[in-house]
SESE-317961 format. One line per field, with one value per residue (C-alpha): residue number from 1; residue in one letter; y, z, x. Coordinates in steps of 0.2 Angstrom, whole numbers, plus 2048, in hexadecimal, padded with zeros to 3 digits. Layout:
! SESE-317961
nr	(NUM, ...) $
rest	(A, ...) $
c2	(Y, ...) $
c3	(Z, ...) $
c1	(X, ...) $
***
This chain:
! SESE-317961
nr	(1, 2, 3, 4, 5, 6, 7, 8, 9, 10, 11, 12, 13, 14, 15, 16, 17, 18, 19, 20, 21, 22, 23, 24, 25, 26, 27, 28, 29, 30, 31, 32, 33, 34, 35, 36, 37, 38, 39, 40, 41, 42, 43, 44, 45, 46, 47, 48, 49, 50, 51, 52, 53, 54, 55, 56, 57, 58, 59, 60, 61, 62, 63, 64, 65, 66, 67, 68, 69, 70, 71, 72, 73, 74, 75, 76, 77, 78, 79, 80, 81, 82, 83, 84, 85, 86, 87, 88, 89, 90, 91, 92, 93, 94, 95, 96, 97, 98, 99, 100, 101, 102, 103, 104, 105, 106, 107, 108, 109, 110, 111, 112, 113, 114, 115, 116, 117, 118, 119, 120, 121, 122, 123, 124, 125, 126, 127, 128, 129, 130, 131, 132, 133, 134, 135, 136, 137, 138, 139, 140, 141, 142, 143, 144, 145, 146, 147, 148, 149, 150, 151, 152, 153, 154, 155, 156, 157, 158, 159, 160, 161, 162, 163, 164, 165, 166, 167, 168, 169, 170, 171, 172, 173, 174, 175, 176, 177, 178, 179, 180, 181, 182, 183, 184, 185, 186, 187, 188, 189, 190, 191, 192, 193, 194, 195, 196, 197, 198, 199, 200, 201, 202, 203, 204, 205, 206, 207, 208, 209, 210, 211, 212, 213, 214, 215, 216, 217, 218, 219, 220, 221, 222, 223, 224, 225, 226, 227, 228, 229, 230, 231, 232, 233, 234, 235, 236, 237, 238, 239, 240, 241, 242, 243, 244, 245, 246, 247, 248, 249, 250, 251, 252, 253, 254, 255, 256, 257, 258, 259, 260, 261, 262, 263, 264, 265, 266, 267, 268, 269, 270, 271, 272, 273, 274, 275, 276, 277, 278, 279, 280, 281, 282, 283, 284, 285, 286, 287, 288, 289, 290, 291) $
rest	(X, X, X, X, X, X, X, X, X, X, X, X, X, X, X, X, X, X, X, X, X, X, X, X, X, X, X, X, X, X, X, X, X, X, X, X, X, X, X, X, X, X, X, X, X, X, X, X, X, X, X, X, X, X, X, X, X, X, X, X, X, X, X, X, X, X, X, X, X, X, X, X, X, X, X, X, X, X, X, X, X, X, X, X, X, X, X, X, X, X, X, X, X, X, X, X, X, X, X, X, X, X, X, X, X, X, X, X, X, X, X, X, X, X, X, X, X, X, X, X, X, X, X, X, X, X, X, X, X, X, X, X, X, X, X, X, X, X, X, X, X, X, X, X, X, X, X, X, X, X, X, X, X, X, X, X, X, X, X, X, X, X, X, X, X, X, X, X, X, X, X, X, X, X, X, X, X, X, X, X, X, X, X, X, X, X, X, X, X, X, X, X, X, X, X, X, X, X, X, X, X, X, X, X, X, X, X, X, X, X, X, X, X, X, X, X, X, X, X, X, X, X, X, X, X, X, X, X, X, X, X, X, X, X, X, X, X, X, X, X, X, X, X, X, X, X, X, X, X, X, X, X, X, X, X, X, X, X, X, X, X, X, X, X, X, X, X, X, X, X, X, X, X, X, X, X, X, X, X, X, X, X, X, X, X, X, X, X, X, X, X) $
c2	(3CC, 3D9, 3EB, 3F9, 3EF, 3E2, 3EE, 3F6, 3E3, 3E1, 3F2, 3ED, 3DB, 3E0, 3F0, 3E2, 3D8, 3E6, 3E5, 3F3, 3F5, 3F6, 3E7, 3DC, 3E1, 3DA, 3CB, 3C7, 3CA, 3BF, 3B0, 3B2, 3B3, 3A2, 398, 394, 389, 379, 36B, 35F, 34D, 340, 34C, 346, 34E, 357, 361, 372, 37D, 38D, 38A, 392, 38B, 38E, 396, 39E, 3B0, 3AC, 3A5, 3A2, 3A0, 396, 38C, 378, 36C, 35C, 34A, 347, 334, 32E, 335, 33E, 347, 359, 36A, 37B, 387, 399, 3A5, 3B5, 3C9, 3C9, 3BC, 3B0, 3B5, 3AA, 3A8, 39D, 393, 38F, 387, 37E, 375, 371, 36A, 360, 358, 351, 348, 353, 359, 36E, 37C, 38E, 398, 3AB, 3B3, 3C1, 3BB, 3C4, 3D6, 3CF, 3C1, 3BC, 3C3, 3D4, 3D8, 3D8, 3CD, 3D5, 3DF, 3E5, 3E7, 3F4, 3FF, 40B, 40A, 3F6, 3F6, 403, 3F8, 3E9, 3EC, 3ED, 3DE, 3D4, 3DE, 3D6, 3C7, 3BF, 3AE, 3AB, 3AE, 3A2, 394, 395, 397, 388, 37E, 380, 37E, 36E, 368, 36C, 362, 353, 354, 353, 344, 347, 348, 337, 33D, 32F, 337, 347, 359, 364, 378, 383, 397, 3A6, 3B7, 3BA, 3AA, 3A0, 3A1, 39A, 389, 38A, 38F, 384, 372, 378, 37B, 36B, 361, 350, 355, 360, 354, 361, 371, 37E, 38F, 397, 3AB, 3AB, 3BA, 3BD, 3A9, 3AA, 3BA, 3BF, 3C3, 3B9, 3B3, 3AE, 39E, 395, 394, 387, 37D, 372, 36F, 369, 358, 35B, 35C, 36E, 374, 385, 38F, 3A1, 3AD, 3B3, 3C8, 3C0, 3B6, 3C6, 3D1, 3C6, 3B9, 3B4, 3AD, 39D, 396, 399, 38C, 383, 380, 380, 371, 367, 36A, 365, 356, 359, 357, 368, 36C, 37E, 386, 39A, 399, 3A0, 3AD, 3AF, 3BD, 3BE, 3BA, 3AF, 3A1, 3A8, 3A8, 3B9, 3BF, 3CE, 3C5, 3B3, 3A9, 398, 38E, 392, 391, 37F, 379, 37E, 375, 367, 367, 368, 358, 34F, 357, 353, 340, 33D, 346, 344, 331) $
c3	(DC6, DBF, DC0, DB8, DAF, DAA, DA3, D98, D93, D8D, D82, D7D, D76, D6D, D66, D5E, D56, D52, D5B, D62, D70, D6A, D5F, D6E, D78, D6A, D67, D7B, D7C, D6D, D73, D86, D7C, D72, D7E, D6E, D79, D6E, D6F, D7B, D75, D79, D82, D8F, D91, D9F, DAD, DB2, DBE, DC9, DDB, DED, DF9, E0B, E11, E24, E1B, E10, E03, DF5, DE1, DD6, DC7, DC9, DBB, DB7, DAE, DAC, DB3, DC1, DCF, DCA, DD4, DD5, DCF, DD7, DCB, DD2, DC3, DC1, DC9, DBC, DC6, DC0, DAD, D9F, D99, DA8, DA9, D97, D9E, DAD, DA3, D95, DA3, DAA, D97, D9C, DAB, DBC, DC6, DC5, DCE, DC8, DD8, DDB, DE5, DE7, DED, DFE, DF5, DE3, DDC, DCB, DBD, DC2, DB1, D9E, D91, D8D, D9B, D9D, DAB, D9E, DA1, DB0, DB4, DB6, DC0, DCD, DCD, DD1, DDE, DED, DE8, DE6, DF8, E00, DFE, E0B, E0C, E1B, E10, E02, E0D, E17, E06, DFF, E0C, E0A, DF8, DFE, E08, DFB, DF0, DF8, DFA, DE8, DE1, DD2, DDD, DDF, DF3, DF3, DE6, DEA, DE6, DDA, DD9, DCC, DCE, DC1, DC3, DD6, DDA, DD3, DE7, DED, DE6, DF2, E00, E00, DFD, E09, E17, E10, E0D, E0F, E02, DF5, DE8, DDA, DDA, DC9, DC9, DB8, DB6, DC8, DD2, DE2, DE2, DE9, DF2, E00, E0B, E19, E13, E03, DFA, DF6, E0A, E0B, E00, E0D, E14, E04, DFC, DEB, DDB, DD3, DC3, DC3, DB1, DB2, DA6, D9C, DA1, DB2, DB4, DAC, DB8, DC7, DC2, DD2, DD8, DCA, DD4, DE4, DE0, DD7, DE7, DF3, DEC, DEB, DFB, E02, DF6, DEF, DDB, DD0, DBF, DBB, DAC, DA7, D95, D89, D80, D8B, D94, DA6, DA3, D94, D9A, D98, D88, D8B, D90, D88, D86, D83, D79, D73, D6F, D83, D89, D81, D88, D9A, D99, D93, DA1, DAE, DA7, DA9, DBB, DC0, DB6, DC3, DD2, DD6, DDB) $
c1	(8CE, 8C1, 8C7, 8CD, 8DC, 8CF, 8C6, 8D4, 8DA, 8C8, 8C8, 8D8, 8D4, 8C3, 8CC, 8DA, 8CB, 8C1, 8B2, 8A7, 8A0, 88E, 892, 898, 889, 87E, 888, 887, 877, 873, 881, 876, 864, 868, 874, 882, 88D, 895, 888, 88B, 892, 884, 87B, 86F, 85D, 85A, 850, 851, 847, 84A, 84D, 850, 85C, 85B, 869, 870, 86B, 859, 855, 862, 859, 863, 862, 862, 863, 865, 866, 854, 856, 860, 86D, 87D, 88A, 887, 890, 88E, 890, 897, 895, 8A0, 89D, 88E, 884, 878, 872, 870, 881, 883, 872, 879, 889, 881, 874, 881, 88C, 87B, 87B, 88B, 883, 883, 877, 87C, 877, 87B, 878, 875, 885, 87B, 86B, 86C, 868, 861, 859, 859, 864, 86B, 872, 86B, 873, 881, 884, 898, 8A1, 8AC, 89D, 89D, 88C, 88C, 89A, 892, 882, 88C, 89B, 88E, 887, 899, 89E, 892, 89A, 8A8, 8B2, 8A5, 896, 89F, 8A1, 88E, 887, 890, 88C, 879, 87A, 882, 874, 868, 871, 871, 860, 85B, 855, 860, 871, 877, 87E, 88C, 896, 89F, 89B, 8A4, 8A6, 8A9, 8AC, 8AF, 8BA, 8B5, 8AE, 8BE, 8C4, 8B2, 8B8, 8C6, 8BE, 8AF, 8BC, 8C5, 8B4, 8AD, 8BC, 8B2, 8A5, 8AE, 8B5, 8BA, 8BF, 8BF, 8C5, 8C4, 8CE, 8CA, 8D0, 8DD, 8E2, 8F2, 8F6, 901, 8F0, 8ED, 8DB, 8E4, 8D9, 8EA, 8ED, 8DD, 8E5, 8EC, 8D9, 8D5, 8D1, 8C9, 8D2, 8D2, 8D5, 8DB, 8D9, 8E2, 8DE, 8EF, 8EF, 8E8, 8FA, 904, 8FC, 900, 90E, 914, 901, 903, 913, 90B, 8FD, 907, 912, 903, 8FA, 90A, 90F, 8FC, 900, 8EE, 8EC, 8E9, 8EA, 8EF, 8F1, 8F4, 8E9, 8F2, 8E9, 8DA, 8D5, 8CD, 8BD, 8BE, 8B4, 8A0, 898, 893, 8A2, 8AC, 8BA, 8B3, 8BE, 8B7, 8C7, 8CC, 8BC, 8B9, 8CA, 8C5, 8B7, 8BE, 8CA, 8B9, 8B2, 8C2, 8C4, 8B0, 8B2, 8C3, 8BD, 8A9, 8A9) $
***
């Protein structure tokens, strides 16, 4: 998860490919400006529009796009501590020209709406970090779950959703544990679950996302990040053995090479070839689970 050793992994791996600072600021910013994600094969045209979804604590904006034609099961994109931003509108309308219905939502919409950060904001740098923990503490599994289950409802009310199919979830860094905790409140609903360098999996609290599991029917794909697994070895086994015990299908995988974080475009530490093979994995995940 992000934190001081995350930090030091990050200044270590752009140190090794010698990359400056400044140049990775203007290299996110440019990657976030110009949305340079591999094309999408047989991409579908679609339709995309700002949103607010009603939830127990106001008004939640989001990002909703879609297939421009038709009903297709729906995604709910979590992004990472950096919150909504272009990086991520970029992955959920690339994964909306592979035929779903995607909303990327606002974690922080209780105490700010819209983008909180620049393009090419890091979470390396001291002052980015202290404008975003409050925002990331003012988060909870019960906000996670009363959240998702509006987004939910919103869904199915779209036109675009085709309702009968179930619903998938996607989370980043802190949000990798939403997956869990929404298929496991919504068992009935949640077809898919993906967690991508997600943080505090598998730990020996008693709140510990990998307990779920046994409440859970979707199938998860579960993506570590490779300092994430060094870090904290024994949390790979732990969900490995939970979701064979519950008997409920998962495919994890430490990614050899990547760093936490690797997944965004705009990340410090993106790393295409990784990034490309975890979102090869989701489609095959959403293609098997969202019927």
């Amino acid at each position: 998860m992000c934190d001081e050793f995350t930090n030091k992994d990050e200044e270590d791996f752009l140190r090794r490919n010698s990359i400056t600072r400044r140049e990775f600021t203007k290299r996110g910013a440019a990657v976030a400006a110009t949305t340079l994600l591999p094309a999408v094969a047989g991409a579908v045209d679609v339709t995309e529009q700002d949103v607010t979804v009603e939830t127990p604590d106001g008004m939640a904006d989001a990002y909703f796009v879609h297939p421009s034609s038709g009903k297709h099961p729906a995604v709910i994109v979590w992004p990472d501590i950096k919150s909504i931003r272009n990086a991520f509108r970029a992955m959920g309308k690339r994964l909306a020209q592979s035929g779903y219905s995607v909303l990327v939502v606002n974690p922080y919409y209780r105490t700010h709406k819209g983008a909180i950060l620049p393009d090419g904001g890091s979470f390396r740098d001291p002052a980015i970090r202290e404008l975003l923990m409050p925002h990331a503490r003012s988060l909870s599994p019960e906000t996670c779950v009363t959240d998702g289950k509006a987004y939910v409802k919103f869904l199915d009310a779209q036109e675009a959703v085709d309702s009968s199919k179930k619903i998938g979830t996607t989370g980043y860094c802190m949000t990798g544990s939403y997956t869990f905790r929404l298929a496991a409140a919504m068992p009935d609903r949640i077809g898919a679950g993906a967690s991508f360098h997600g943080g505090g999996l598998a730990t020996d609290k008693p709140e510990s996302p990998h307990l779920l599991v046994p409440r859970i029917k979707a199938g998860f794909l579960v993506a570590i990040a490779e300092n994430d697994h060094e870090r904290f070895p024994e949390e790979e086994p732990r969900l490995r053995k939970a979701f064979s015990e519950a008997g409920v299908s998962a495919e994890i995988e430490v990614y050899d090479g990547a760093m936490h974080g690797w997944c965004p475009p705009d990340s410090d530490v993106y790393n295409e070839v990784q990034a490309e093979r975890a979102w090869s994995r989701l489609l095959v995940l959403l293609e098997k689970e969202l019927v």
